[in-house]
C-alpha positions in Angstrom: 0.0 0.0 0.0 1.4 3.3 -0.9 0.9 6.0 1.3 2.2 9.7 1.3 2.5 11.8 4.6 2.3 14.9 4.7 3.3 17.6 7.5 3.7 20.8 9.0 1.1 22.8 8.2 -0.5 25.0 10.2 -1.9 28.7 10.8 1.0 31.5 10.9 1.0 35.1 11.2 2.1 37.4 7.8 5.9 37.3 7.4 6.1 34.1 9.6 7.5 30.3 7.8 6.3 27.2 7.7 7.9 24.1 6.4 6.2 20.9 5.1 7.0 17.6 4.2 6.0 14.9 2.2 7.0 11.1 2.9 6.4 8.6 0.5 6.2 4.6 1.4 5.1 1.5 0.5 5.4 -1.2 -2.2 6.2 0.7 -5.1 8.6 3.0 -4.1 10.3 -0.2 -3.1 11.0 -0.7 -6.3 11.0 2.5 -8.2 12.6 5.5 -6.3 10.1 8.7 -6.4 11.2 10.7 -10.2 9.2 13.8 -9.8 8.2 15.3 -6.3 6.3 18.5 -6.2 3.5 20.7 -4.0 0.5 22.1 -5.5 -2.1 24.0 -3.4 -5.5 24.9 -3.8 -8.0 27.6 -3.1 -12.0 26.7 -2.4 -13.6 27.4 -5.9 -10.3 27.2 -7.8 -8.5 24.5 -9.6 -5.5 22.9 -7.7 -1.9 24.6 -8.9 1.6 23.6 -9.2 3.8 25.2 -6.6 6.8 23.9 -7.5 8.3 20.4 -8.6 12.0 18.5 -7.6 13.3 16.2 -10.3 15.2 12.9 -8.7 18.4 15.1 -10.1 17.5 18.1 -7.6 16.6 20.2 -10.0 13.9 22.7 -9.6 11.0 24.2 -11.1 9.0 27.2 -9.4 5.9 27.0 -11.4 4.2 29.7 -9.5 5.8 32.8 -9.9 4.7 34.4 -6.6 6.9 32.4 -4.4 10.2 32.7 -6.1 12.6 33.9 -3.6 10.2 32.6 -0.3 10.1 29.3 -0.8 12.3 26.4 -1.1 11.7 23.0 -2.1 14.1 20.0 -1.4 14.4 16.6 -1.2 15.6 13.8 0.4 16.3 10.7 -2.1 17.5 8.2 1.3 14.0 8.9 2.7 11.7 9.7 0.0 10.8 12.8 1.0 10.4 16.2 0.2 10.1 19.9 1.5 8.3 22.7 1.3 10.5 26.0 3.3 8.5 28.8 2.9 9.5 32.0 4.2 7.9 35.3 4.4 4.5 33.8 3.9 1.7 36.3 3.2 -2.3 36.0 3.2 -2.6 34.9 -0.9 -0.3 31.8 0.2 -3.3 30.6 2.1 -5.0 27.4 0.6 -4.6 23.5 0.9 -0.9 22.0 -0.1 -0.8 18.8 -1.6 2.0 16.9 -2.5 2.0 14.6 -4.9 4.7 11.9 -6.4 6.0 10.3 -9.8 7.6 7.2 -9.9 8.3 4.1 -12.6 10.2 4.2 -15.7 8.0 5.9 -17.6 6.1 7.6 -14.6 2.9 5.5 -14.7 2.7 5.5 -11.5 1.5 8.6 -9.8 0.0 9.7 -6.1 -1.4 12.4 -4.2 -1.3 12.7 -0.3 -3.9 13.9 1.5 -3.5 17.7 1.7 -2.7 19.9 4.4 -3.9 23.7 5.5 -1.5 26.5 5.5 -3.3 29.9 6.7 -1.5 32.9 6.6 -3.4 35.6 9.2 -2.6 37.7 11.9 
């Protein structure tokens, strides 16, 4: 059974950080280590958005433009994890992060964890 953990959300005042992870287990990653790792979030009435995505390589991709330069996303290949470090959060950053996971040769294999609230108020 594959499962993916997800932590540290949480409510925060403006300017505060927050960091989340994302632990990936089970059967399959067994087998294939996790290719892509990446967060999206999501707003009630809008469409779920990529954040930001981590090839196996380390290389980066900051999809949404608004948190280049506060946020930081890592990973650890040993534990199958990966992190969120956002700095200087604001309001807009406020929604439901969800991580989600590649993995397989050709990347047929693909999950999403549960979701976790980040709120950004004073």
């Amino acid at each position: 059974q594959v499962q993916l953990v997800e932590s540290g959300g949480g409510l925060v005042q403006p300017g505060g950080s927050l960091r989340l992870s994302c632990a990936a287990s089970g059967s399959i990653f067994s087998k294939f280590s996790p290719t892509t790792m990446a967060w999206y979030r999501q707003v009630p009435g809008k469409q779920r958005e990529l954040v930001a995505s981590i090839a196996s390589s380390g290389n980066t991709n900051y999809a949404d433009s608004s948190v280049k330069g506060r946020f930081t996303l890592t990973r650890d290949n040993a534990k199958n994890t990966v992190y969120l470090q956002m700095n200087s959060l604001e309001p807009e950053d406020t929604a439901v992060y969800f991580c989600r996971v590649w993995a397989g040769a050709r990347n047929e294999y693909l999950y999403w964890g549960q979701g976790t609230q980040v709120t950004v108020s004073s």
